[in-house]
N, C-alpha and C positions, 0 to 999 in steps of 0.2 A: 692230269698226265698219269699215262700208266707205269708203274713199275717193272723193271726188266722183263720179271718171270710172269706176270700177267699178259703180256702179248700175246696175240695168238700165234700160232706156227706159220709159219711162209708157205707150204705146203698142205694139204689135207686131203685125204689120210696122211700123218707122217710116215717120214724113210720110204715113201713112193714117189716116185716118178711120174711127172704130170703126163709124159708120153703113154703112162700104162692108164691114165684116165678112158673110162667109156663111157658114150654118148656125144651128144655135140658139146662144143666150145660156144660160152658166149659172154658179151661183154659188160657187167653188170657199170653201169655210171650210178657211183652213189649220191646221195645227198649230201651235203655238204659236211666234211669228218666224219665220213658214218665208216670207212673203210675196214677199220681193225672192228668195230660192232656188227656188222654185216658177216667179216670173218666169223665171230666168236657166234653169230646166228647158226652159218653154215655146219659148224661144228655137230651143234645141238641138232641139229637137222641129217645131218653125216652126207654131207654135199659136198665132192670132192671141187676145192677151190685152188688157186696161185695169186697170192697175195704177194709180189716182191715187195721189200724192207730194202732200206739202210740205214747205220746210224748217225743221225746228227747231232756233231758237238757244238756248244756254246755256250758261251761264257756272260754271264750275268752277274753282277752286283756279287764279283771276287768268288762266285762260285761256277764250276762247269756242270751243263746241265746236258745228260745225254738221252736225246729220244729217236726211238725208229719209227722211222717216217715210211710211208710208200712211195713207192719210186715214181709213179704213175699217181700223183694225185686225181683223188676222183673215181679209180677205177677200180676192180677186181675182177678174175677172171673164173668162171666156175664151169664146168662140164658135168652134162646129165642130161636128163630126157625132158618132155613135158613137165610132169608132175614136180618135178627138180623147180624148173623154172618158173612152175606157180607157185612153189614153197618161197623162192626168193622174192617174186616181187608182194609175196602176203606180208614180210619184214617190215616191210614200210622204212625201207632205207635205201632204198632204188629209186632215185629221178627218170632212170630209161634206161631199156635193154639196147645193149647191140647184136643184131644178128650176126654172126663172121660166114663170112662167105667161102672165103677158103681155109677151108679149118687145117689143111694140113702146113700151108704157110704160118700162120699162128701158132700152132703148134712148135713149129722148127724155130719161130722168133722166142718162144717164150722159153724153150729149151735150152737155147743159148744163155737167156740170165740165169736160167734155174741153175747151170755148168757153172757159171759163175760164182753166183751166191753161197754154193757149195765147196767152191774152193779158198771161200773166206776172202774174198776179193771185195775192196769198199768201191760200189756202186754209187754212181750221185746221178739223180737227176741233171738232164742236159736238153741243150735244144734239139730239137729235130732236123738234121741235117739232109736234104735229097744230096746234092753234091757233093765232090768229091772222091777221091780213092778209094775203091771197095777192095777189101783186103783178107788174109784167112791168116790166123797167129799159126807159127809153125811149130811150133814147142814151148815146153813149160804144160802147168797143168791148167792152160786156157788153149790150149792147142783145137784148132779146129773151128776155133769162135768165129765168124765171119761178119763183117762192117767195116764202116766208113770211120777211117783214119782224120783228127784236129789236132792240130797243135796248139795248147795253151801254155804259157809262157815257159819253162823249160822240159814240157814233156808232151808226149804224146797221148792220145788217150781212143782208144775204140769203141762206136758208137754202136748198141746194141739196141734197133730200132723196132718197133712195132708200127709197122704202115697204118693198119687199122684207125689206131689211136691220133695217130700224128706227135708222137710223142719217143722219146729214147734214154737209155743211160749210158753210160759209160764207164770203162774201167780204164787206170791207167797200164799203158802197155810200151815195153820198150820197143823202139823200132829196130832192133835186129834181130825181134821175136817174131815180124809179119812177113806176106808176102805180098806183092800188088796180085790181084785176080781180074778178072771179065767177074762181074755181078751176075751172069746170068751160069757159071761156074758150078758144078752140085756140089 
């Protein structure tokens, strides 16, 4: 288990915006916990990546033990050109690329957790919801997030989906911060 400050950044380059990434988007599927090693490759390599984190706590034998996990088991996201993409699968911590087809959808999905992450919002892994209320928060400083609204036992919480993956997180969110939208809404 790593220690706090040995993780890698959620981001790479830091203090960029994965929007100002150039080249394509694609989906690296790691081998099985290779996700923060795969990170700590690209570094070495200066391949700008989106690794989303959160942290998990638990409590073991009277002590709490805190580790950040990806929110996306399995996965990382990296942008760059050919040579990019042979440097990642030479790692040997790739099972399989995803091509992404619509990179600017991906893009707008992974933009939304990046908003998130940033605003120091706890992310947890959720299931993947098609159904449902699609919704836009109206304020606060998630304002603009857009997804499908669940109620788990006293709160609400907004799903922040990646189609691609078949996979989502979630933040909690009060409901008199959203609005109901049409999903097809910009």
């Amino acid at each position: 288990m790593l220690k706090a400050s040995e993780n890698p950044p959620i981001v790479w380059p830091e203090k960029i915006s994965i929007r100002d990434f150039t080249g394509l988007w694609w989906v690296a599927h790691t081998k099985s916990r290779n996700e923060k090693a795969l990170a700590n490759d690209l570094i070495q390599k200066d391949i700008s990546y989106f690794l989303p984190m959160g942290w998990n706590v638990r409590r073991q034998r009277g002590r709490t033990i805190r580790s950040l996990l990806p929110l996306f088991s399995g996965y990382l996201f990296f942008c760059g050109g050919e040579s990019q993409r042979i440097e990642v699968l030479r790692t040997n911590r790739v099972a399989n690329l995803l091509a992404v087809e619509d990179q600017q959808k991906l893009v707008n999905e992974l933009s939304q957790i990046e908003q998130a992450l940033q605003t120091g919002a706890a992310l947890i892994p959720h299931k993947y919801i098609k159904e449902g209320q699609y919704c836009r928060v109206i304020a606060g400083p998630l304002a603009d997030l857009r997804g499908v609204v669940v109620k788990t036992r006293d709160t609400a919480r907004l799903l922040l989906q990646i189609d691609m993956l078949g996979q989502a997180t979630s933040v909690e969110i009060d409901t008199d911060m959203i609005e109901v939208i049409d999903e097809t809404s910009p």
